[in-house]
N, C-alpha and C positions, 0 to 999 in steps of 0.2 A: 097315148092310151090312158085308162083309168085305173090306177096302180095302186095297191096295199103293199104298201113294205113292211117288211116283219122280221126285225134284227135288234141285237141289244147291245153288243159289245165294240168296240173301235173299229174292229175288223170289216163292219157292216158299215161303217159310215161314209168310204168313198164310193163306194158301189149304189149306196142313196144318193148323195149329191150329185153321182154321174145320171142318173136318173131324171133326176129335176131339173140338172144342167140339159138335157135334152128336150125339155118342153114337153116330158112328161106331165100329169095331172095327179099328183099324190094324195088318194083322196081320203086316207090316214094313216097312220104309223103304229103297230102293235109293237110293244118292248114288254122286256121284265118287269116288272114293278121295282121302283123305289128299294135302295140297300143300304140298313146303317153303315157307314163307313167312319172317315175321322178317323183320332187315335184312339176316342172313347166309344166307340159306334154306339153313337147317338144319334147323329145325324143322317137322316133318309137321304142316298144321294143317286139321284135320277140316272138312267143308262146312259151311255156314249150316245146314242142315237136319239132317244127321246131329248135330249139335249141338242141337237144338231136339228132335230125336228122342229121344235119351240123356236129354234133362233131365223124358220121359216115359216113360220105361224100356223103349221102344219098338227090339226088335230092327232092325240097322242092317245093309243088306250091300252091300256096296264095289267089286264087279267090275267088272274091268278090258273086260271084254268079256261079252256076253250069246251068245256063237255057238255055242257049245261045249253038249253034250245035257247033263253035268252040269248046268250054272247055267238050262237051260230044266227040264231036270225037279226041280231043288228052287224055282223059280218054278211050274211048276204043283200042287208039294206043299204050297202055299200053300194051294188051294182056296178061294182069293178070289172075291168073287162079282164085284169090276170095278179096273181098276188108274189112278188119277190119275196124270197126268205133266205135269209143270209144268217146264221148262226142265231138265231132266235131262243131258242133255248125251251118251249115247251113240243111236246107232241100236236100234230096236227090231225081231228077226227073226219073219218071221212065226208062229213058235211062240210066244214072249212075249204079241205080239198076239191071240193066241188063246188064250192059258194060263189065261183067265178066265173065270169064268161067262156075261157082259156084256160081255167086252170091255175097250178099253184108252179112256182119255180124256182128252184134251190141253188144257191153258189156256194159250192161243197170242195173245199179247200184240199183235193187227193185226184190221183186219177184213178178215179171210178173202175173195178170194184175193189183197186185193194183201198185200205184206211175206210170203210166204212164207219162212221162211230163219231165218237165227243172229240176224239184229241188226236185230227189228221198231222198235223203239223207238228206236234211231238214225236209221234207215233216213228212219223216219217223218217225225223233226224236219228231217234235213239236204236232207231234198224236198221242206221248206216247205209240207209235209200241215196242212191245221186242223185236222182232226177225225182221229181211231182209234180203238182199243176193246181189248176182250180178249173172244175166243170159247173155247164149249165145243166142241170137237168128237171125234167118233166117230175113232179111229184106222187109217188103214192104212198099205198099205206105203211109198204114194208119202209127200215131203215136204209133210206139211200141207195135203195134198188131201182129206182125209176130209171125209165128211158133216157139216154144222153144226149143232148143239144148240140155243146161247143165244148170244148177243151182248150188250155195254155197251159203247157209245158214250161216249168223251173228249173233249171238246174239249179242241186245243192253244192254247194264247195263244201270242200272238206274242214275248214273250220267253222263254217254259216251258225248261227243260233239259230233256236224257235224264232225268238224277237224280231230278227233279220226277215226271214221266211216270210214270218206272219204281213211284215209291212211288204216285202216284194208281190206276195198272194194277193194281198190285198187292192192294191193298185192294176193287177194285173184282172182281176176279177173285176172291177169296175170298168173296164174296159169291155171286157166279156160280155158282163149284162147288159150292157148297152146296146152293142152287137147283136144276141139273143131278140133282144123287147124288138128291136127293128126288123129282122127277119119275122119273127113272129108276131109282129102289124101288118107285113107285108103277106103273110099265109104261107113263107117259103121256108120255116125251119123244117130242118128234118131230126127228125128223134132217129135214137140206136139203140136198139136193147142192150141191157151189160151182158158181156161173157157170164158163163156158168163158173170159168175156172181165173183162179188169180185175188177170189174171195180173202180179206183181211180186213179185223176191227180193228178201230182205235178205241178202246176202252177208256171210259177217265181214267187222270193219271192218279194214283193215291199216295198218302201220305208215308208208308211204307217205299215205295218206289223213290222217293227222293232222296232215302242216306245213300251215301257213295259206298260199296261194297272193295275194298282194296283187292280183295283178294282174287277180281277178273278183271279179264285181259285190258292190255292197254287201250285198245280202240273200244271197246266197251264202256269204261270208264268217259271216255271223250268224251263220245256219240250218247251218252246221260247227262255229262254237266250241259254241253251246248244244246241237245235239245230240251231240258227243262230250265234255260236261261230266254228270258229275265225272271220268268215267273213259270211254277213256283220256286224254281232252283232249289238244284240239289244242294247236298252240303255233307259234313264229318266235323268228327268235335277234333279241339284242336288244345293242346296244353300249354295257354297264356296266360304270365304272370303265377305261375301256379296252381290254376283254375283251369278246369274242363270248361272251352267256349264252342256254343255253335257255330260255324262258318259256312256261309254261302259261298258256290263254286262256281263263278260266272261265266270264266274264258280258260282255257286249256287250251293244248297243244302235244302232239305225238314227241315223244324223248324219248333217250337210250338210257340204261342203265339198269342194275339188277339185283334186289335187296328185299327183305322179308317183305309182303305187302303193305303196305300204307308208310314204309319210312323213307323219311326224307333222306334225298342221295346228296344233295349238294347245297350251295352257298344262291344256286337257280331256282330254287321250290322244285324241284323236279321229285316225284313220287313215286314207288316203286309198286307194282302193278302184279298180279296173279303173272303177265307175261307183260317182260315191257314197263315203259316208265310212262308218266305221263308229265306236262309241266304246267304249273298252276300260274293262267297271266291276269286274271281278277277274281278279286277275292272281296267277301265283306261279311262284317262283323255285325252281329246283331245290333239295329240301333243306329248303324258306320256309315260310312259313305264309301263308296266302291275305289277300292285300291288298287294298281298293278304290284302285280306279285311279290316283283323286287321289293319295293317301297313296303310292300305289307309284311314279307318275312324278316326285313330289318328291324321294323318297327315293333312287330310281337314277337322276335327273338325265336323264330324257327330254326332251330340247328341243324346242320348235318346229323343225322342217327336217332331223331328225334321221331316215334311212333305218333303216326296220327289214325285216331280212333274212327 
């Protein structure tokens, strides 16, 4: 078929290449526009995808917005027969949504209706969810309300990160869509409306949401460091050398133990919690490179009874 993909982030990239590995016809690629990045953001640095695009010689376009009749009527001069969108990142008007033969189709990293929203995959781990998936579904106007296609089911383990999640989702949705494009070449998907009940957002995650609160429960604590690991990760200032430091909280683990919230019980980095302890297995310092736990509380001289902020 004749295919618009429309994705910005790494997450989106093997879900396009399983696309084009199937003799698809990708007849451009909509992304973000261009992000200073670097250490100085200076430097405009193109998406994950628009990058994977280019390296197929795959026309790339960059708009800042889809609202305007220009950028709707050289989307329907596509003459696409259906358009993927995979974490894309703007709103889609209901001319877009209609610009296509088939229609618009989303690979939505939750199972459909709970995690509606920006940040399924955090959302997931930090609600101490076992199970998630990634569906195919039919696009409309509202957020992530459309009809369902296909579903794959994830199990979480109990120590899993975002990070982890996001690359098993990922691979597992490229599978999907592929599946989906082929049944819906063939005229035999079937859509399913969502249930009414089981509704839940994933809101972006904010800047506030990322200090580590000591003073709740131990699974609490966890289910925040590993789902906002690698990024943004969470974190608590830490008293090294003298100095209040930020610290990044990458990998944790459930421990025993029981002492005023946030101080350290042992010689383990083990942390004492609202309920419960929790143990600190990577850590890293602003600037750092990522440490396990041992090696790091040796190193910045974390003591037994020492309060962390």
């Amino acid at each position: 078929m004749r295919i618009v993909f429309m994705g910005t982030p790494e997450f989106s990239v093997p879900i396009l290449n399983a696309l084009i590995g199937q003799g698809h016809e990708i007849v451009a690629v909509y992304s973000q526009p261009p992000r200073p990045a670097g250490r100085r953001g200076l430097e405009l640095t193109p998406s994950a995808v628009q990058r994977n695009a280019e390296q197929f010689g795959i026309e790339v376009r960059t708009p800042t917005s889809l609202k305007s009749e220009e950028e709707q009527q050289a989307f329907r001069d596509l003459h696409a027969d259906v358009a993927v969108v995979v974490a894309y990142g703007l709103i889609l008007p209901a001319a877009i949504l209609e610009g296509t033969r088939l229609g618009c189709y989303n690979g939505h990293a939750s199972l459909l209706p709970r995690w509606r929203g920006a940040a399924p995959i955090q959302r997931a781990i930090m609600a101490g969810d076992d199970e998630t998936g990634i569906m195919v579904m039919k696009m409309d106007e509202g957020l992530d309300t459309g009809p369902v296609a296909m579903a794959e089911k994830v199990k979480i383990t109990a120590e899993m990160t975002a990070g982890e999640l996001h690359d098993q989702l990922s691979l597992a949705g490229a599978d999907l869509m592929v599946r989906a494009m082929a049944a819906l070449e063939r005229d035999s998907l079937t859509l399913t409306p969502q249930p009414d009940d089981g509704v839940t957002y994933a809101s972006k995650i904010t800047k506030a949401e990322t200090r580590i609160d000591w003073s709740q429960p131990a699974i609490d604590v966890h289910n925040r460091i590993r789902g906002l690991a690698p990024y943004p990760g969470a974190w608590c200032e830490m008293e090294i050398g003298n100095e209040l430091e930020r610290v990044k909280l990458l990998r944790s683990i459930l421990a025993t133990g029981i002492g005023d919230p946030g101080t350290v019980l042992g010689d383990d980095l083990r942390i004492a919690c609202g309920e419960g302890a929790v143990r600190l297995r990577s850590l890293q310092r602003a600037g750092g490179k990522i440490m396990d736990g041992l090696e790091f509380q040796r190193g910045a001289k974390i003591l037994q009874g020492m309060q962390l902020r």
